[in-house]
N, C-alpha and C positions, 0 to 999 in steps of 0.2 A: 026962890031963884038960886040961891045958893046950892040947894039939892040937887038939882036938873044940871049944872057943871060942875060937880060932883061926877054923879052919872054918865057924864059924856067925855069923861079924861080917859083917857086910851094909854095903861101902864102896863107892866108886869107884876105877876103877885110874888111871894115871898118864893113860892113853891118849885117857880119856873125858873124862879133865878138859882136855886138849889138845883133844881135839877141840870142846868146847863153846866154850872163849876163842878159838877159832879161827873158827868162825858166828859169835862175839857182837862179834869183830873185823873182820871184812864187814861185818857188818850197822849197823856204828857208822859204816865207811869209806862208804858206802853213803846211809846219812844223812846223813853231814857233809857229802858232793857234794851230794846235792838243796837240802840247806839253801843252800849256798856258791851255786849259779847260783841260786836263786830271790831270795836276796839282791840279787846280780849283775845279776840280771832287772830287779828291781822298782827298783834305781840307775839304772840304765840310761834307765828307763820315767821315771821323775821326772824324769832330765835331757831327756829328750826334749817332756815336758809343760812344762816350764818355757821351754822355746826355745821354745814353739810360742804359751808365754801370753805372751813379751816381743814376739814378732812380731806377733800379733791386738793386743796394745795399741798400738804401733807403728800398726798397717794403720788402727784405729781413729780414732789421734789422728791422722793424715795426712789421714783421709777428712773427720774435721771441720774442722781447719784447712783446706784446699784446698777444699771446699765455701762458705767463709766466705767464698775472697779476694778482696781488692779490688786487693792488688796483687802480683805477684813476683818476686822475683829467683834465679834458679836459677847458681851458679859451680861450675865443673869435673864437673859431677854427683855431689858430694860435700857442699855447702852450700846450703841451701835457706831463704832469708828471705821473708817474707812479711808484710802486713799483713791480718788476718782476721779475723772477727767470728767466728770459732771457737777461743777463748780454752780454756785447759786449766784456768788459775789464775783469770784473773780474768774480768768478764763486760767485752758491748761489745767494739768494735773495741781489737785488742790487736796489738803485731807481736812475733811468733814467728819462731823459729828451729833449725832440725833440721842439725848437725855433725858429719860423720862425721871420724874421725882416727884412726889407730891402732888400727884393730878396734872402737872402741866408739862410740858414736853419743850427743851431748850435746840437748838442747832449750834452750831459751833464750825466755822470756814477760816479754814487758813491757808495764803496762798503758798506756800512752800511746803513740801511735804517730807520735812526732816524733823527725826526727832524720834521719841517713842510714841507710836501710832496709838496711846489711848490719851497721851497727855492733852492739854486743853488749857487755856487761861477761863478762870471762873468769871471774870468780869467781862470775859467777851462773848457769852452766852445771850445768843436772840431769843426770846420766845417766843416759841411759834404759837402756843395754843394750850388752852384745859384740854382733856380726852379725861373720860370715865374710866377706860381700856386702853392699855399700851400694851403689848406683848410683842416681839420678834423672835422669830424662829429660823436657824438653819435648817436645810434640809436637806441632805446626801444621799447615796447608799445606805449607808449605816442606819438613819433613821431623821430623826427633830433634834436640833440640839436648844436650847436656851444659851449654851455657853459655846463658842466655837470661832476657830482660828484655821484663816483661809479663805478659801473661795466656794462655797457651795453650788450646788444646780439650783437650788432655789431659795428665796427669803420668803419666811410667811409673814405677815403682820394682821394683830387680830386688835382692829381700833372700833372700842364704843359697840359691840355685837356683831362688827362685819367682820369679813377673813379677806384680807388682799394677799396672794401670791406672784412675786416678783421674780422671771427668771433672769437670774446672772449668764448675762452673756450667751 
């Protein structure tokens, strides 16, 4: 008697129960990858979106100050002072000032525009942003300059691989 309910118990063997944990173990490994690059993806995409909003504000604020100037001083293609009626902070003629150093790029607004047009207080430096690429360029008759005092017909700026050209006025 004992045999016969034995026989008639309806279980699973060792074999099925291996092989289920064994699908349900793909199929987790499986998941966990698409999850991990979609993750990865969407990191990636944000960092790319954020370099591309610090540069469009960048391009922005350049093209209003440089549309404003009245006067500039451009040193080494790295320092760029200006006096401009394209204020960020405040309104009216303001001088400004865009410094690159170390990877990161500073601004500098001050509502009065007296004084020597490359000075600056060091502790009122905003930062705008990292950039890989900072370079500014005049550009006149004469040629490109890196260093140059005046008003050019054109500013270049060549940020992270691209070339923005900015005409004055």
């Amino acid at each position: 008697m004992k045999r016969k309910a034995l026989s008639t118990f309806k279980g699973f063997t060792l074999v099925e129960v291996l092989l289920v944990l064994t699908i349900l173990g793909l199929t987790f490994s499986v998941l966990l990858t698409v999850f991990t690059r979609s993750v990865s993806f969407t990191a990636s995409a944000v960092e790319r979106s954020e370099r591309l909003r610090r540069e469009l504000t960048l391009f922005w604020e350049l093209q209003r100050a440089l549309a404003g100037a009245k006067e500039l001083l451009l040193r080494d293609g790295r320092e760029l002072f200006l006096i401009t009626s394209g204020g960020e902070r405040y309104r009216g003629v303001v001088k400004r000032a865009f410094i690159y150093r170390n990877g990161a790029l500073y601004g500098y607004e001050f509502p009065y525009p007296a004084g020597s047009l490359d000075y600056y207080e060091e502790d009122e430096l905003v930062f705008i942003g990292r950039f890989e690429q900072f370079e500014l360029r005049a550009v006149d008759a004469k040629g490109s300059h890196a260093s140059y005092e005046g008003l050019p017909e054109l500013v270049e700026l060549k940020l992270n691989g691209k070339v923005f050209t900015f005409k004055i006025r």
